[in-house]
C-alpha positions as CSV (number, residue, x, y, z in Angstrom):
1,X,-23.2,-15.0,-58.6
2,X,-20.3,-15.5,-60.1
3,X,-20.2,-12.9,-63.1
4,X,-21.7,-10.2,-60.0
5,X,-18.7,-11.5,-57.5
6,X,-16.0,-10.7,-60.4
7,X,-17.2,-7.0,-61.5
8,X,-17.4,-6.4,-57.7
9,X,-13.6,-7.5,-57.4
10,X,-12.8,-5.4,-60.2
11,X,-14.6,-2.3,-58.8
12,X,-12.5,-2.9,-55.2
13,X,-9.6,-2.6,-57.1
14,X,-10.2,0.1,-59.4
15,X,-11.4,2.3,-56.1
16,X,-8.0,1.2,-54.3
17,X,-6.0,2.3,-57.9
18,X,-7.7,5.7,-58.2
19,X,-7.0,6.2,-54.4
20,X,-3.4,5.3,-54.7
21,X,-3.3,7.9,-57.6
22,X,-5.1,10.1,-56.0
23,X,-2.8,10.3,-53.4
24,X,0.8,9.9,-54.8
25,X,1.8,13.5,-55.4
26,X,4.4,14.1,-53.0
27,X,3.3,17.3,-50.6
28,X,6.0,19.7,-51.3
29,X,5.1,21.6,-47.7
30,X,6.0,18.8,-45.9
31,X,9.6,18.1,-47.7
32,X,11.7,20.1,-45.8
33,X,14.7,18.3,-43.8
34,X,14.3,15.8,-46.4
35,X,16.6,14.2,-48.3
36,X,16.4,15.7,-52.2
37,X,17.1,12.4,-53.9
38,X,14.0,10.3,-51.8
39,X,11.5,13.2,-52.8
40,X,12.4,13.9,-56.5
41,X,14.0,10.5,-57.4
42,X,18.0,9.8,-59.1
43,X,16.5,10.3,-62.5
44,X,13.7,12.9,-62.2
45,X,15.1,16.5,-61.7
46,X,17.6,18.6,-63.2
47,X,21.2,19.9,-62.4
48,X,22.1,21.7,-59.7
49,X,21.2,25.1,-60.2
50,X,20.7,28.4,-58.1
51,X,17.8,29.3,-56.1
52,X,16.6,32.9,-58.4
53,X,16.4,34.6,-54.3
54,X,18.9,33.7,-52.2
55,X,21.4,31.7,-54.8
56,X,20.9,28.8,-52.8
57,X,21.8,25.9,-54.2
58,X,18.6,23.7,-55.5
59,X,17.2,21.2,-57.9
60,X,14.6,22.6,-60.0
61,X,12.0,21.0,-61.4
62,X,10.3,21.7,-64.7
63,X,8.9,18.6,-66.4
64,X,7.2,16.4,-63.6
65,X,5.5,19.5,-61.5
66,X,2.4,17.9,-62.1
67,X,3.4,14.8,-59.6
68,X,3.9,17.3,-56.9
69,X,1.3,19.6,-54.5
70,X,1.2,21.8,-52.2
71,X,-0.8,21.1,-49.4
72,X,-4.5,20.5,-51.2
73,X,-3.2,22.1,-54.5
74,X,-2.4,20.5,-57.0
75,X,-0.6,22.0,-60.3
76,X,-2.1,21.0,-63.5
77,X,0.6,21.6,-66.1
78,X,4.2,23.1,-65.9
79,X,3.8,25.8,-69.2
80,X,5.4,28.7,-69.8
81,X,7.9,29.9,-66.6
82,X,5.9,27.5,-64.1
83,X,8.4,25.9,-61.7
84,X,9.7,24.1,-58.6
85,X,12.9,24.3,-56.5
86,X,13.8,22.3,-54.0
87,X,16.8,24.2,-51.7
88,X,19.4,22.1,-50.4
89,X,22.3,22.8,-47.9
90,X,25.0,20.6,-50.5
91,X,25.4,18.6,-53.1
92,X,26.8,16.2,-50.9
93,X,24.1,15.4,-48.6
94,X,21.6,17.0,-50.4
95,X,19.2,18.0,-47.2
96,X,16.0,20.1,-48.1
97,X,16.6,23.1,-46.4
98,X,13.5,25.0,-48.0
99,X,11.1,25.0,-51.2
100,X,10.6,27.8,-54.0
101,X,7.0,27.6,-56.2
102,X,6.5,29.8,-59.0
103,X,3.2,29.5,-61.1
104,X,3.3,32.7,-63.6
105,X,-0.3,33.9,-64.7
106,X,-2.1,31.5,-63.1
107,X,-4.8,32.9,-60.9
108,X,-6.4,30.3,-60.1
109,X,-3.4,28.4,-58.3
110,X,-1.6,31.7,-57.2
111,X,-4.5,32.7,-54.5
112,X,-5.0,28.6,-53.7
113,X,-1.7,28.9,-52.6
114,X,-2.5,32.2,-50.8
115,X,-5.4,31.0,-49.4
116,X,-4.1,27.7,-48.2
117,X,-1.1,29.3,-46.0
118,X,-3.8,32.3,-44.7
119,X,-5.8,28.6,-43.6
120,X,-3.1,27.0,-42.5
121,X,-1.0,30.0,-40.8
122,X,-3.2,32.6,-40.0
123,X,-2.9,36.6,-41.0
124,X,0.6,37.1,-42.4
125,X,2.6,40.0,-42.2
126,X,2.5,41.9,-44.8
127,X,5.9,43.1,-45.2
128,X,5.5,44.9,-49.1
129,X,1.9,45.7,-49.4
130,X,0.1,45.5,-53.2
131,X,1.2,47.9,-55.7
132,X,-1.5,50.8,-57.0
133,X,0.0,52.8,-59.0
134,X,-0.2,52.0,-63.0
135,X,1.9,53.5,-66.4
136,X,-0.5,53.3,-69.4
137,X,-3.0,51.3,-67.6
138,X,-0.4,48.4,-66.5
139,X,0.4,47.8,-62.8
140,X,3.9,47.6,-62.3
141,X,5.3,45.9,-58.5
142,X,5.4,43.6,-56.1
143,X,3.9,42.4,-52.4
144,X,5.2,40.3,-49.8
145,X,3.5,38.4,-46.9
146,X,4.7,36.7,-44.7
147,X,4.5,33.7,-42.4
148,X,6.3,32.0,-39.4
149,X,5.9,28.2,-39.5
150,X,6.2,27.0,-35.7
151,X,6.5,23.7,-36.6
152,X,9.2,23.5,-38.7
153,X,11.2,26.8,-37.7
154,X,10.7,27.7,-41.4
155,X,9.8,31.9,-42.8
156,X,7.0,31.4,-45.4
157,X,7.2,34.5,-47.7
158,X,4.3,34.6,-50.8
159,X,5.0,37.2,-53.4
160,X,3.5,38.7,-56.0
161,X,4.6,40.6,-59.1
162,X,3.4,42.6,-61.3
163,X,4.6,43.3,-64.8
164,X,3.5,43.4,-68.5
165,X,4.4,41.2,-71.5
166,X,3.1,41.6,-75.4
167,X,1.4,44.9,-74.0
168,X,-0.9,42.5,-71.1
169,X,-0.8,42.6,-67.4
170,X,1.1,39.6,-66.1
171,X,0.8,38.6,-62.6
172,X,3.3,35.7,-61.0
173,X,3.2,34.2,-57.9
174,X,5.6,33.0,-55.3
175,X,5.7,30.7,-52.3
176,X,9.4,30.4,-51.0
177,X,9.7,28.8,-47.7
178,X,13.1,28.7,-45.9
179,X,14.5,27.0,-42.4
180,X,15.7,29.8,-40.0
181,X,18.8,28.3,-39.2
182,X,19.7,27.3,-42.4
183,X,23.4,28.8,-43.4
184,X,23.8,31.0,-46.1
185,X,26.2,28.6,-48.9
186,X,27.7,31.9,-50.2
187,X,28.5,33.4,-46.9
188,X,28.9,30.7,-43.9
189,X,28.6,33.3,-40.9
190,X,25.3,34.2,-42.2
191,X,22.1,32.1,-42.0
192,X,19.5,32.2,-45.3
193,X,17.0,34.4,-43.0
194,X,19.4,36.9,-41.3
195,X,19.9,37.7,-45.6
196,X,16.5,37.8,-46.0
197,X,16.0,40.6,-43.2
198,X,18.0,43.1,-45.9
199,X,15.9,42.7,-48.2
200,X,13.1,44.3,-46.7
């Protein structure tokens, strides 16, 4: 009884480890308004850098992507020009103000992420369809869809692009999302999304 009592304890707590483990990546989708420092940690991201978009400022993440998800998704390594930023309104109080994914040929995790917003928020827009033209059998372009989040008052835009490296089709993927009132750093009578509108 005793021998069966102990290797039943220690199969209660191995089920309650794996579900803690299971469920410690911190949902990037559900970061914004956040404070940068509570999501990432003081001693796990990078310096301040510039959002590659809007020049935002952001942390970006490189070396612990693989403790982070997005909604069901998780990312299973950070190779190559796979990254995370995490878009903050200062330095100073270091408020998540929006979230920029990029996962470059990676399939597999790109249309998860497509397919979870398309679950999650419906048709998008699609403000830059696919491209279809190709030079020497290599498609060359971008799309853009794109999403309103209720909820948050956040634009959702997905990209995809299209290039070629070492003479191979290379395909990235892009989920940026972005509060609508958010103020443009570079230009305070502008908000992030009024900036976005000339883009497209």
């Amino acid at each position: 009884m005793k021998i069966r009592t102990i290797t039943s304890t220690i199969l209660s707590m191995t089920i309650v480890l794996c579900s803690c483990n299971s469920q410690s990546k911190y949902d990037l989708g559900e970061t914004i308004g956040k404070n940068a420092t509570e999501v990432i940690g003081k001693n796990h991201y990078e310096e301040i850098d510039r959002e590659m978009v809007t020049h935002q400022l952001a942390y970006e993440i490189r070396e612990d992507m693989t403790q982070y998800s997005f909604g069901d998704i998780a990312f299973a390594d950070n190779s190559g020009n796979n990254f995370m930023q995490l878009i903050v309104n200062s330095t100073n109080e270091k408020k998540i103000i929006g979230i920029f994914i990029n996962v470059d040929n990676s399939a597999t995790e790109g249309e998860k992420m497509k397919n979870y917003l398309d679950k999650t928020f419906g048709n998008p827009e699609i403000i830059v369809p696919e491209p279809t033209e190709k030079i020497n059998g290599t498609l060359f372009g971008n799309s853009t869809h794109y999403w309103l989040d209720k909820q948050t008052n956040s634009s959702i835009y997905f990209y995809k692009n299209y290039a070629e490296a070492n003479g191979k089709q290379t395909v990235g993927y892009s989920v940026e999302i972005i509060q609508n009132d958010a103020i443009l750093s570079e230009n305070p009578d502008w908000k992030v999304i009024d900036w976005y509108k000339t883009r497209f």
